[in-house]
Biotite code that builds the C-alpha atoms (Angstrom):
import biotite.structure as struc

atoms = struc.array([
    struc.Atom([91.029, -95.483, -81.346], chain_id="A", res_id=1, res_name="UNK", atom_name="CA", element="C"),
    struc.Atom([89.034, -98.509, -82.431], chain_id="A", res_id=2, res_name="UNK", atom_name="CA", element="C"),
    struc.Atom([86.038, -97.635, -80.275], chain_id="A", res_id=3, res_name="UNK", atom_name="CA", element="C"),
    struc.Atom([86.099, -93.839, -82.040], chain_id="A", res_id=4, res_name="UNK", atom_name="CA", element="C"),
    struc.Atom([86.167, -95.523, -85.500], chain_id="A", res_id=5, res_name="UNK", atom_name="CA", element="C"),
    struc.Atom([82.980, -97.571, -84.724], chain_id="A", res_id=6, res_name="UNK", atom_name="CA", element="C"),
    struc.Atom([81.176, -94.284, -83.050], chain_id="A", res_id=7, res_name="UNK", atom_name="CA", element="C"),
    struc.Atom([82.120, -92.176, -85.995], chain_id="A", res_id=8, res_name="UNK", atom_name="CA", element="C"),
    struc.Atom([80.615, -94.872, -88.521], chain_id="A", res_id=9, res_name="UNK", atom_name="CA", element="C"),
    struc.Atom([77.341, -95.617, -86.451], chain_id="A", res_id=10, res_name="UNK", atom_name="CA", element="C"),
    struc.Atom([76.809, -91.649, -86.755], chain_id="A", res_id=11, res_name="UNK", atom_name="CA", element="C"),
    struc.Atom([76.924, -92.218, -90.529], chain_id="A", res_id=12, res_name="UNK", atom_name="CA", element="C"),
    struc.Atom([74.587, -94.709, -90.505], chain_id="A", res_id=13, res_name="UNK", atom_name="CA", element="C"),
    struc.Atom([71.887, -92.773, -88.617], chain_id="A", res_id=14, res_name="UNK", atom_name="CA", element="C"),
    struc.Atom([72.679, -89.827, -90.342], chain_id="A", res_id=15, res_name="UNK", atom_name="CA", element="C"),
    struc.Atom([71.746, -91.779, -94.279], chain_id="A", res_id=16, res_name="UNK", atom_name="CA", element="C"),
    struc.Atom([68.922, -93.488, -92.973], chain_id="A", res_id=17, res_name="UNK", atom_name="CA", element="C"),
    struc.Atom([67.999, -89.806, -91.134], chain_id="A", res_id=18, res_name="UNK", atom_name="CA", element="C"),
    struc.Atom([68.135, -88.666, -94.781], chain_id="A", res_id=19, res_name="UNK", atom_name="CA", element="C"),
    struc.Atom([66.467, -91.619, -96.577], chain_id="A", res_id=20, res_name="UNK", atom_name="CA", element="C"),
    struc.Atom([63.236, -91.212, -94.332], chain_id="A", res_id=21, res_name="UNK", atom_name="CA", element="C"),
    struc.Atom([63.012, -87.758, -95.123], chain_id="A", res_id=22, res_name="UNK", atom_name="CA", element="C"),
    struc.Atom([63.499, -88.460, -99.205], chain_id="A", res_id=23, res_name="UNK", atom_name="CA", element="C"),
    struc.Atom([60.762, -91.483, -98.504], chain_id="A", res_id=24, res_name="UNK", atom_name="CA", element="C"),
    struc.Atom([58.175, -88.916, -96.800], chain_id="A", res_id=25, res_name="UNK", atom_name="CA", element="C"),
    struc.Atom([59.035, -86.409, -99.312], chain_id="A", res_id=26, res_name="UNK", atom_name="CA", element="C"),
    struc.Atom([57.403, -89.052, -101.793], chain_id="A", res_id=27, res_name="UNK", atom_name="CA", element="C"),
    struc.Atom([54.348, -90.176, -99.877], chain_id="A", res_id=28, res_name="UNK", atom_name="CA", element="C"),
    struc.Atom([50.971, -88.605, -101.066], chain_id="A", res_id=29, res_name="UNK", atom_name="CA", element="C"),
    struc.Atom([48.658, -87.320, -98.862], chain_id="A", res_id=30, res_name="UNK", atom_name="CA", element="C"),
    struc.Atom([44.751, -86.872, -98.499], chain_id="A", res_id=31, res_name="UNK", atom_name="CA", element="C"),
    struc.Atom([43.542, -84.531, -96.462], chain_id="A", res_id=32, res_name="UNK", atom_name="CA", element="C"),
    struc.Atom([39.760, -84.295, -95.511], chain_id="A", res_id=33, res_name="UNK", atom_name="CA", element="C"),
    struc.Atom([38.628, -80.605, -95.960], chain_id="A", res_id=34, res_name="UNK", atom_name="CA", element="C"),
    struc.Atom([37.069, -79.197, -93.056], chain_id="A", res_id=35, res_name="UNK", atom_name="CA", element="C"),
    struc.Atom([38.000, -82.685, -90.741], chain_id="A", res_id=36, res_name="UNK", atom_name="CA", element="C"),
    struc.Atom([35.411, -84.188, -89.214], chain_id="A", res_id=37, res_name="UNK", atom_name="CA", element="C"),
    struc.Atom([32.874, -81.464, -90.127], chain_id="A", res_id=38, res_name="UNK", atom_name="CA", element="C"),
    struc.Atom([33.502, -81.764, -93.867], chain_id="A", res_id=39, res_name="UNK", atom_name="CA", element="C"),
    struc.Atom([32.414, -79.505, -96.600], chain_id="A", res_id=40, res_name="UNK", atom_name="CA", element="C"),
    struc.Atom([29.354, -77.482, -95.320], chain_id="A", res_id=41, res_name="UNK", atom_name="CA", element="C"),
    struc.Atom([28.709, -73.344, -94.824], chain_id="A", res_id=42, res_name="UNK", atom_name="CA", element="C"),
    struc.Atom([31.285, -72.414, -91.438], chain_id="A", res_id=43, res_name="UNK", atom_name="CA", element="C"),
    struc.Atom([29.415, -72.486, -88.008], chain_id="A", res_id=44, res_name="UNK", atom_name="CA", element="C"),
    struc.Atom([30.479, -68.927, -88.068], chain_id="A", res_id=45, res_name="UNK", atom_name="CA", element="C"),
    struc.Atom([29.921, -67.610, -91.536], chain_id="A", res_id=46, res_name="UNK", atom_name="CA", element="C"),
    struc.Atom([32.393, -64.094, -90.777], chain_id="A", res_id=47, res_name="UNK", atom_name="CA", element="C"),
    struc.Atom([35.676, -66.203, -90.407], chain_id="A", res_id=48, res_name="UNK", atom_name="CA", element="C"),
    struc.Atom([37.192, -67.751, -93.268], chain_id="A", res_id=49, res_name="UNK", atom_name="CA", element="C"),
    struc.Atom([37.409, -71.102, -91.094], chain_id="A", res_id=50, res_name="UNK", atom_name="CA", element="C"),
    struc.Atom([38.575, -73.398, -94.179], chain_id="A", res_id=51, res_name="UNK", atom_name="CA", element="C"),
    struc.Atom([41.746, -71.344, -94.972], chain_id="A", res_id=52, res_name="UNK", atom_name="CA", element="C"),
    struc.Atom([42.842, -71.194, -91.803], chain_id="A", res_id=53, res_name="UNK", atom_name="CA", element="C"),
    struc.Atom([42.679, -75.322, -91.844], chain_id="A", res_id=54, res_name="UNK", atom_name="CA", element="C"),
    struc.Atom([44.361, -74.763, -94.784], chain_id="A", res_id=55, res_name="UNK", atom_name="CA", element="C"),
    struc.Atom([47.259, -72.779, -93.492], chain_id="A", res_id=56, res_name="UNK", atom_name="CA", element="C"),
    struc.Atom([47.750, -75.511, -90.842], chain_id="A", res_id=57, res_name="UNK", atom_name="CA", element="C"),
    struc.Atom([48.994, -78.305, -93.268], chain_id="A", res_id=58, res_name="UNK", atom_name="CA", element="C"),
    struc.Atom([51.625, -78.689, -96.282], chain_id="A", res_id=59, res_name="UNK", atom_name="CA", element="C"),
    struc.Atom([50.325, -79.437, -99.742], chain_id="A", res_id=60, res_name="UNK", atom_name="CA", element="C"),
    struc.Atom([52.554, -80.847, -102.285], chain_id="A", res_id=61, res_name="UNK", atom_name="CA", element="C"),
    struc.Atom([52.091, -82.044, -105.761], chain_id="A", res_id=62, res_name="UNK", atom_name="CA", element="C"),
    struc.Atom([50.793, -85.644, -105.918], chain_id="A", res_id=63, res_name="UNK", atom_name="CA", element="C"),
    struc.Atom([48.458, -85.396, -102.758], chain_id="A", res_id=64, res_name="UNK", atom_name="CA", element="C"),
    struc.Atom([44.646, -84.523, -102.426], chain_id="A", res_id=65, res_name="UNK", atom_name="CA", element="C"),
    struc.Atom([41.988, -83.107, -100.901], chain_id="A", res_id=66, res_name="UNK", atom_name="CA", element="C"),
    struc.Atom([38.485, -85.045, -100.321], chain_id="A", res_id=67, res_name="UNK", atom_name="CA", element="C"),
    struc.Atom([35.439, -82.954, -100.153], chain_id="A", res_id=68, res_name="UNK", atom_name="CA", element="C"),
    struc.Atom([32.754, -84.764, -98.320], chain_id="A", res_id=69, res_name="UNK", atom_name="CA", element="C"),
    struc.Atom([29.480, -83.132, -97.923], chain_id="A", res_id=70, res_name="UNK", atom_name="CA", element="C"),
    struc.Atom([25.530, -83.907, -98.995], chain_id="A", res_id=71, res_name="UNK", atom_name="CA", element="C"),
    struc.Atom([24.448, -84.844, -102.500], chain_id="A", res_id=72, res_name="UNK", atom_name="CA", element="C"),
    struc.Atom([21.061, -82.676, -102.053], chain_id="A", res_id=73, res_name="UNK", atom_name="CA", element="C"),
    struc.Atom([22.392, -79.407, -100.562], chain_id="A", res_id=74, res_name="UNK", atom_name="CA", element="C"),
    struc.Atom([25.908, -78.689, -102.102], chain_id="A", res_id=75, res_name="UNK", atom_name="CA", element="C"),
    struc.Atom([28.452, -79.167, -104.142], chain_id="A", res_id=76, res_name="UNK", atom_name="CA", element="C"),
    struc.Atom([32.012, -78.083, -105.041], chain_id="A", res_id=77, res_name="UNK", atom_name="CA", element="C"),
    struc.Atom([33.868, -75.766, -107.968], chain_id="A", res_id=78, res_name="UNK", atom_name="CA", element="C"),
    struc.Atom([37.138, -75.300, -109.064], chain_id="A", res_id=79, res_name="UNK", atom_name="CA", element="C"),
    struc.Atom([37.390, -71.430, -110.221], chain_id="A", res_id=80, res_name="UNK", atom_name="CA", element="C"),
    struc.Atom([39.759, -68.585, -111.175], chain_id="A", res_id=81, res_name="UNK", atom_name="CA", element="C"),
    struc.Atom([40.766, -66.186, -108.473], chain_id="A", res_id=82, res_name="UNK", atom_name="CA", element="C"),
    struc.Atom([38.198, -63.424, -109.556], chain_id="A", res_id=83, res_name="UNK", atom_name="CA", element="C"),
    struc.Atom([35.910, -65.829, -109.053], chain_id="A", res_id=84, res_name="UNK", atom_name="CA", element="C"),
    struc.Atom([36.556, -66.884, -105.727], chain_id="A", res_id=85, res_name="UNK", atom_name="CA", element="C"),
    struc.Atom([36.827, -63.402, -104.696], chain_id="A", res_id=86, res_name="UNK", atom_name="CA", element="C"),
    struc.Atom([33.171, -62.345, -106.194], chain_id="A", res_id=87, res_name="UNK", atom_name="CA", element="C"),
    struc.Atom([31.809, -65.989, -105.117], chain_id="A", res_id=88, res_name="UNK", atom_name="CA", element="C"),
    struc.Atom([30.838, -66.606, -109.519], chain_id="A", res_id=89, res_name="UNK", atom_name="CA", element="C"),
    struc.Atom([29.358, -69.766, -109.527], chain_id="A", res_id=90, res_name="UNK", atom_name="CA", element="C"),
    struc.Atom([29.022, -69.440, -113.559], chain_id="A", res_id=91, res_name="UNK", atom_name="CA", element="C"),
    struc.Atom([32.027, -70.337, -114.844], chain_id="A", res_id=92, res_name="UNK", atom_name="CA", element="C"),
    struc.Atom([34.160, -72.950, -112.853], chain_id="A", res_id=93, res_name="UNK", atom_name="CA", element="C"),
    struc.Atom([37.415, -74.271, -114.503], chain_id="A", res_id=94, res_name="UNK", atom_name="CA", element="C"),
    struc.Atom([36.179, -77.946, -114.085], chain_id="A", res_id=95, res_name="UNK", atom_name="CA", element="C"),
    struc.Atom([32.843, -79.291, -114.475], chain_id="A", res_id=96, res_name="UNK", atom_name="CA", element="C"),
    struc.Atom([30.880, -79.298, -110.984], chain_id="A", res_id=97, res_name="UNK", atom_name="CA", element="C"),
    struc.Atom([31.411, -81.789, -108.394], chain_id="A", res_id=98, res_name="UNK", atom_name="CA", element="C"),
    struc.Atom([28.288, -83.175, -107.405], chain_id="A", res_id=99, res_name="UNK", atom_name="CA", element="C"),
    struc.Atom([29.206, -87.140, -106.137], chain_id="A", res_id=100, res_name="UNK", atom_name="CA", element="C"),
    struc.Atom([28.737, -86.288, -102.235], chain_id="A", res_id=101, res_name="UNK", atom_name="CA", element="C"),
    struc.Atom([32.871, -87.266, -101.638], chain_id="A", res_id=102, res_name="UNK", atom_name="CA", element="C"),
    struc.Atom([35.008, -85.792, -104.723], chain_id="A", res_id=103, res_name="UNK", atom_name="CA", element="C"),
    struc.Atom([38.734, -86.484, -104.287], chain_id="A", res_id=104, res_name="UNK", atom_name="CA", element="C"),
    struc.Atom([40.562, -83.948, -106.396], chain_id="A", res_id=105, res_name="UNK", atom_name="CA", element="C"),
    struc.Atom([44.069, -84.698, -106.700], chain_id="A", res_id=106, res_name="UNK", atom_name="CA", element="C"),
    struc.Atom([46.870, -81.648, -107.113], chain_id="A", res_id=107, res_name="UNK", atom_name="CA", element="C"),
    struc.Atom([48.844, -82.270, -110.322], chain_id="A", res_id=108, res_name="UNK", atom_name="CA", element="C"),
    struc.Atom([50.893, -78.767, -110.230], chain_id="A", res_id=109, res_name="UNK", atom_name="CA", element="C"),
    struc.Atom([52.242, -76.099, -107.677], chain_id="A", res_id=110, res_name="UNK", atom_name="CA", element="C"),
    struc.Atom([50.406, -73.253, -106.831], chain_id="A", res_id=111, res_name="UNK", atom_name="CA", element="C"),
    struc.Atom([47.293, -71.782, -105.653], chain_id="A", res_id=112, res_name="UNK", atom_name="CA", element="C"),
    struc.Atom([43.977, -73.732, -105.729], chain_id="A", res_id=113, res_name="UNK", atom_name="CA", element="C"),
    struc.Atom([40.343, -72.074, -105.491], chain_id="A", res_id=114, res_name="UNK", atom_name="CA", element="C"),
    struc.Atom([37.916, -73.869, -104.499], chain_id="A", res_id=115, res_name="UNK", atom_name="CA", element="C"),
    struc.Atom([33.968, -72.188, -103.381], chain_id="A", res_id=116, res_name="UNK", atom_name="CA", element="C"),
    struc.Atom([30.465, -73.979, -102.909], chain_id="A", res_id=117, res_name="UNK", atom_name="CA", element="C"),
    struc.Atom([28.240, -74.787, -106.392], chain_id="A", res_id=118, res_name="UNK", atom_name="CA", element="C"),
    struc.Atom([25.599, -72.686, -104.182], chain_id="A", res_id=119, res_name="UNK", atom_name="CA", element="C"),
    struc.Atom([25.894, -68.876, -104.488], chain_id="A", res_id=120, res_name="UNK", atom_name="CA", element="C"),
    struc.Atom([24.944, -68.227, -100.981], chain_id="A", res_id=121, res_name="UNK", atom_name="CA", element="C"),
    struc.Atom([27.169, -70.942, -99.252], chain_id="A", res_id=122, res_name="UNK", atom_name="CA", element="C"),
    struc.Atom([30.094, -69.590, -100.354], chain_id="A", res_id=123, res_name="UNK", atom_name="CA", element="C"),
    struc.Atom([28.738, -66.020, -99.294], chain_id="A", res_id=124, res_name="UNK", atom_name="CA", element="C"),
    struc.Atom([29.018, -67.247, -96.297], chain_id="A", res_id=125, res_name="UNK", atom_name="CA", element="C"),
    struc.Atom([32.618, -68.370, -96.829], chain_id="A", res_id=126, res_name="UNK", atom_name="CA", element="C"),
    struc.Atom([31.829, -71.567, -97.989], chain_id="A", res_id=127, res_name="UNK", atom_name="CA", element="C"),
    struc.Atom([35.499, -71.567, -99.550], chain_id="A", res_id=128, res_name="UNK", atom_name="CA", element="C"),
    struc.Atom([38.665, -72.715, -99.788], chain_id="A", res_id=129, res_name="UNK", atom_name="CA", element="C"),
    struc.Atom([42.607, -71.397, -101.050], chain_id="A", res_id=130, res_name="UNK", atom_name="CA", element="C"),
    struc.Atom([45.135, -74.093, -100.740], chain_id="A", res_id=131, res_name="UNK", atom_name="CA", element="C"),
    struc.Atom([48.475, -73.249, -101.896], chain_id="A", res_id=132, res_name="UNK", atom_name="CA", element="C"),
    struc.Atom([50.672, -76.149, -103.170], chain_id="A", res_id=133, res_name="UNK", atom_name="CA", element="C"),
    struc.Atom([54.648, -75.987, -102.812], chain_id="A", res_id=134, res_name="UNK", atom_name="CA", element="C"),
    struc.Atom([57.276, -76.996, -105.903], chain_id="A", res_id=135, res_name="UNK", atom_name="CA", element="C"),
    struc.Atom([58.209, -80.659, -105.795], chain_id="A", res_id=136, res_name="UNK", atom_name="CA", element="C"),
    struc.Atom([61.526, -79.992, -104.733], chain_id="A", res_id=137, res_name="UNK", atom_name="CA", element="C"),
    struc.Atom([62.680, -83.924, -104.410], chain_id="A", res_id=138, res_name="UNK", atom_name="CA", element="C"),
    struc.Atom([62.886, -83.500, -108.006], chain_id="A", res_id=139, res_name="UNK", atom_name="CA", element="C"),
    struc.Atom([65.310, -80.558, -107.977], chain_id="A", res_id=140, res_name="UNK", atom_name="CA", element="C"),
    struc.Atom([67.460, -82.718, -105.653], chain_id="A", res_id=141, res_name="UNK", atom_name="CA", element="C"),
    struc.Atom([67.689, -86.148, -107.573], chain_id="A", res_id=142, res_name="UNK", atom_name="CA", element="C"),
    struc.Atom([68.054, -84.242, -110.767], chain_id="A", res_id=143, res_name="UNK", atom_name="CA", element="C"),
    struc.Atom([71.907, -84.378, -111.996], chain_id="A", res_id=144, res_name="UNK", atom_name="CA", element="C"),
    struc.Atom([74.313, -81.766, -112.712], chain_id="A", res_id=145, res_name="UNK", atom_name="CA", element="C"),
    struc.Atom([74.548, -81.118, -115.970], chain_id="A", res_id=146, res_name="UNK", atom_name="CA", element="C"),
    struc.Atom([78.022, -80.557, -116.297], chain_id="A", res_id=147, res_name="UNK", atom_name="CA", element="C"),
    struc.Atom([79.660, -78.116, -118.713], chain_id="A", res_id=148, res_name="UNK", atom_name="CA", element="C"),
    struc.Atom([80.828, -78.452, -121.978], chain_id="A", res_id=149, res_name="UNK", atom_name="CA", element="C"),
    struc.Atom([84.662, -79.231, -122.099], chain_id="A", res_id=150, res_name="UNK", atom_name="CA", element="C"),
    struc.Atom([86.143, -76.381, -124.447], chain_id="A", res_id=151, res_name="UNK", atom_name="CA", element="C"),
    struc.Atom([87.699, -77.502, -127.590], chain_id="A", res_id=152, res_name="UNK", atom_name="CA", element="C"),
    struc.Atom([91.957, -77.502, -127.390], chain_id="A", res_id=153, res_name="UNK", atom_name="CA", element="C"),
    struc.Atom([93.095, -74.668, -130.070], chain_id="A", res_id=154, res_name="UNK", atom_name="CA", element="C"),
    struc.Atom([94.964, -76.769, -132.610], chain_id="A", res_id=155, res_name="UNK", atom_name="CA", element="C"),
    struc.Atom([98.764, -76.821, -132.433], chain_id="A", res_id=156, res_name="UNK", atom_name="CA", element="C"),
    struc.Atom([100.219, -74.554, -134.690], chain_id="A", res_id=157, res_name="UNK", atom_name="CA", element="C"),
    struc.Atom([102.039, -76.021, -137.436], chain_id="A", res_id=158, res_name="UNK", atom_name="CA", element="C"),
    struc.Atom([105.842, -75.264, -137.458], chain_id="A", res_id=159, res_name="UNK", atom_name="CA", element="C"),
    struc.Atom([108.269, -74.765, -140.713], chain_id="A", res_id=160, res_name="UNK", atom_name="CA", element="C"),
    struc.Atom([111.287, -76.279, -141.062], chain_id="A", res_id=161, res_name="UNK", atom_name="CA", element="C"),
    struc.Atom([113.452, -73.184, -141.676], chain_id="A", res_id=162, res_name="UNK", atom_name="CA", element="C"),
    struc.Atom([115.124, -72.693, -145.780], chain_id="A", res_id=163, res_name="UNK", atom_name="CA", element="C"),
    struc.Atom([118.246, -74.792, -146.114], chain_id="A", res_id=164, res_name="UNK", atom_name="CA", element="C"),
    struc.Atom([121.507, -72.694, -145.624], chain_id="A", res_id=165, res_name="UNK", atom_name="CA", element="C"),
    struc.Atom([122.370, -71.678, -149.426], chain_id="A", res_id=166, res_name="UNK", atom_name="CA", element="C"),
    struc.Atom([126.423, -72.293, -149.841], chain_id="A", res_id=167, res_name="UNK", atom_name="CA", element="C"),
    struc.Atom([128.321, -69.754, -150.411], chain_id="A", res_id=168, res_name="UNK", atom_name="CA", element="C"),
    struc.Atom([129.357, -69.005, -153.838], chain_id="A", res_id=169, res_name="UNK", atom_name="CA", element="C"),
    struc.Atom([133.020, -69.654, -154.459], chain_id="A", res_id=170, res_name="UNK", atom_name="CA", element="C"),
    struc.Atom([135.736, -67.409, -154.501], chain_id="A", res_id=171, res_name="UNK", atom_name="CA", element="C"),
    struc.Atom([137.169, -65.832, -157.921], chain_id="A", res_id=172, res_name="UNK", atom_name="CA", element="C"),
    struc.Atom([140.063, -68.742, -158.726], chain_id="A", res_id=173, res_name="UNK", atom_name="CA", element="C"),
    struc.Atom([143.536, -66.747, -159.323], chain_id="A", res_id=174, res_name="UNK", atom_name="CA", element="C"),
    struc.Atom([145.354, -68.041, -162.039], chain_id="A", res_id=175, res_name="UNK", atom_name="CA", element="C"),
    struc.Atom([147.875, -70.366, -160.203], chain_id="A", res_id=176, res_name="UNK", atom_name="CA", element="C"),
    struc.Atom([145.116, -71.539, -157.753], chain_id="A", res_id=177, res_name="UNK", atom_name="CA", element="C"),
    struc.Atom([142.900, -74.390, -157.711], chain_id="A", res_id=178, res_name="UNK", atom_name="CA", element="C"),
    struc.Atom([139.166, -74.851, -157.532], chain_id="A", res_id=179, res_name="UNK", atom_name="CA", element="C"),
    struc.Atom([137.963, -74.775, -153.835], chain_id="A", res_id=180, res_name="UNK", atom_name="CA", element="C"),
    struc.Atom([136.756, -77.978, -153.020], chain_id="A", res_id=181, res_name="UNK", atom_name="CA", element="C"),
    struc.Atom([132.575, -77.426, -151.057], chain_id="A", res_id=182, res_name="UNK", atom_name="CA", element="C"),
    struc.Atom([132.043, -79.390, -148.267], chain_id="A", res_id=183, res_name="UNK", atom_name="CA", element="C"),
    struc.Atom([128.084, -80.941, -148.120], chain_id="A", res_id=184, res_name="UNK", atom_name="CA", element="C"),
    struc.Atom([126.220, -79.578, -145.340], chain_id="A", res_id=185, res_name="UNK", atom_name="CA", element="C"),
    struc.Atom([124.038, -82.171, -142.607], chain_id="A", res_id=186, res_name="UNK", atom_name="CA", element="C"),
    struc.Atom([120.930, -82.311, -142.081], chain_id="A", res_id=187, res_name="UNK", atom_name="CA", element="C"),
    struc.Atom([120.096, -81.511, -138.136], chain_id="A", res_id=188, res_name="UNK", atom_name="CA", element="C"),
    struc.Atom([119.123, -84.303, -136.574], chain_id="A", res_id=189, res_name="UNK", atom_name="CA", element="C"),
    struc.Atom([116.402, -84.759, -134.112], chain_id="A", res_id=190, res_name="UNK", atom_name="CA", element="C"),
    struc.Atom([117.091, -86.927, -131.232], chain_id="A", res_id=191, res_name="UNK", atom_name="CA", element="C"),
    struc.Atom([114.241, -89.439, -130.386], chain_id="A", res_id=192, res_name="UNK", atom_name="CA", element="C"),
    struc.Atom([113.310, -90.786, -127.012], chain_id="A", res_id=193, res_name="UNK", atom_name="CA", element="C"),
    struc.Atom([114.893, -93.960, -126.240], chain_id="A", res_id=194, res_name="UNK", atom_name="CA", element="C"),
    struc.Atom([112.165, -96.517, -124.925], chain_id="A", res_id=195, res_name="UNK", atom_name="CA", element="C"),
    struc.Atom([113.758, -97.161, -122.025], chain_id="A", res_id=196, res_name="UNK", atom_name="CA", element="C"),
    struc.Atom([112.906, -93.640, -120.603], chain_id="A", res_id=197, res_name="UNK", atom_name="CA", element="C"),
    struc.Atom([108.965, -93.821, -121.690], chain_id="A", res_id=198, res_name="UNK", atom_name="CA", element="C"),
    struc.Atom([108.373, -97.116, -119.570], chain_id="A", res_id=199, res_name="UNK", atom_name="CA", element="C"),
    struc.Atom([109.922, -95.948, -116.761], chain_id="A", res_id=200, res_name="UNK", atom_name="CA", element="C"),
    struc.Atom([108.055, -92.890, -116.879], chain_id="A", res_id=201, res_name="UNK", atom_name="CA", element="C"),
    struc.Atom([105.124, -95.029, -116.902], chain_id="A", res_id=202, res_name="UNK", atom_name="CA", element="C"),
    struc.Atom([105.705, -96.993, -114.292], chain_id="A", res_id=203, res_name="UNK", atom_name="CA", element="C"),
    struc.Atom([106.690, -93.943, -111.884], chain_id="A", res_id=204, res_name="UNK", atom_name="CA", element="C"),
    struc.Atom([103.072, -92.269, -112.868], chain_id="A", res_id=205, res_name="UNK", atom_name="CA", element="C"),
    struc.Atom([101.383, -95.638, -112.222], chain_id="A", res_id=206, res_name="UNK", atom_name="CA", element="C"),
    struc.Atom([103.010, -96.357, -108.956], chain_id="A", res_id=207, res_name="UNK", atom_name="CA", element="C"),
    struc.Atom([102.381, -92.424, -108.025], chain_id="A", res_id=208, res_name="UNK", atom_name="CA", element="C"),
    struc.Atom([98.682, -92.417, -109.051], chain_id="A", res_id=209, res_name="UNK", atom_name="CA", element="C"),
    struc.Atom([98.260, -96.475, -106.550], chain_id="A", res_id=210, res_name="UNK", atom_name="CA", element="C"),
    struc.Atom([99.753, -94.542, -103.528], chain_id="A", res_id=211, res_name="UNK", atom_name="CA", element="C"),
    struc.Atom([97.390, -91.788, -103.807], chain_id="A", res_id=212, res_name="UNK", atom_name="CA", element="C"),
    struc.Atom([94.415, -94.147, -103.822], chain_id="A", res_id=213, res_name="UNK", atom_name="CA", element="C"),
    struc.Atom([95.673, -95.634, -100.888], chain_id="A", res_id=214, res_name="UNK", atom_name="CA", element="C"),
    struc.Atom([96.947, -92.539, -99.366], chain_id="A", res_id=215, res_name="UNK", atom_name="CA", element="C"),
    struc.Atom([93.548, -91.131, -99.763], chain_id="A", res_id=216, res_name="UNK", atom_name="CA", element="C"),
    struc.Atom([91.525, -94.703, -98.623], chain_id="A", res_id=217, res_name="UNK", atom_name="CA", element="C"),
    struc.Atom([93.408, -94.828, -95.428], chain_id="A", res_id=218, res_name="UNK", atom_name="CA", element="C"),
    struc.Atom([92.816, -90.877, -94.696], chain_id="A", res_id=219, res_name="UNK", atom_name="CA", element="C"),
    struc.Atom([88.754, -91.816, -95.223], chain_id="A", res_id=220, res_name="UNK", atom_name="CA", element="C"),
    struc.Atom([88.994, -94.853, -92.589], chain_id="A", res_id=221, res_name="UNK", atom_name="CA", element="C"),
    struc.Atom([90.736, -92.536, -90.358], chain_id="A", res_id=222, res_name="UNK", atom_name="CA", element="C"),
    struc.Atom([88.408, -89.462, -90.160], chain_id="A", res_id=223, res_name="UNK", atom_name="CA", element="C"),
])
């Protein structure tokens, strides 16, 4: 029994820090080096679309980068619209040109990215790059639950002490009778709760609510 216990809670332990390391790589930002080795530079084989399917190959999240490296003389690199990357427009990007030679842009939102040479004819040649970045769903996870308002108890409706009984009025008095003599009606009473009975009431909840902590600490060493 003892050895069963000590198997169950070395599972438990490999199982958090199983989860921790996932949470800590979750958080990690990445750089990733467009192109690899060959870096930013028109495809040896301009009719394949060689940099998205890199791209496709690895997991972009929010927080991590990409680093263009490539030569100060011959290119460059633009962020543009979709349109733009489709029709290769060179005119308009959405950030002012890269021109340093290694540009690290870092992804600061989820979604797609387009990304095409600052030379027309380089990104003719497919010269260009989609990278689509997931949610940050760590967020989702460590965010709490809000939990729901607690309805407001209708107030108790107020009771009324029903009309005192009105005597009866007295009978006509013959003329050898006397005058009948009203008795007072009580009050009614309410009978209040001796003390005695609200500690020991207390006392049974109280010992009730220790044996179900125990009750329930004992069933979580066991299983």
């Amino acid at each position: 029994m003892a050895s069963s216990k000590c198997d169950q809670k070395r599972v438990l332990v490999l199982l958090g820090f199983f989860c921790m390391m996932i949470l800590f790589q979750e958080t990690i930002a990445m750089e990733f080096q467009v192109g690899g080795k060959n870096g930013w530079s028109v495809p040896s084989d301009p009719t394949v679309q060689s940099y998205n399917q890199w791209a496709e190959k690895s997991r972009f999240q929010i927080g991590d980068s990409l680093l263009f490296v490539y030569s100060l003389e011959k290119d460059s690199v633009l962020q543009v619209t979709k349109d733009d990357y489709s029709n290769c427009n060179t005119g308009s990007p959405i950030a002012p040109p890269f021109k340093d030679g290694h540009t690290s842009f870092k992804f600061n939102h989820s979604g797609p990215y387009y990304f095409i040479s600052g030379v027309k004819e380089n990104c003719q040649k497919n010269e260009k790059l989609l990278v689509i970045v997931m949610a940050d769903r760590t967020a989702k996870l460590a965010a709490p639950l809000a939990s729901p308002p607690l309805a407001a108890s209708p107030p108790a409706p107020a009771t009324t002490s029903p009309p005192p009984l009105a005597a009866s009025p007295p009978a006509p008095a013959g003329p050898n009778s006397s005058a009948p003599i009203l008795s007072p009606t009580m009050a009614p009473t309410t009978e209040t709760e001796s003390p005695n009975k609200n500690v020991a009431s207390f006392l049974a909840e109280t010992f009730l609510g220790l044996a179900g902590a125990i009750g329930s600490s004992i069933l979580f060493l066991i299983f």
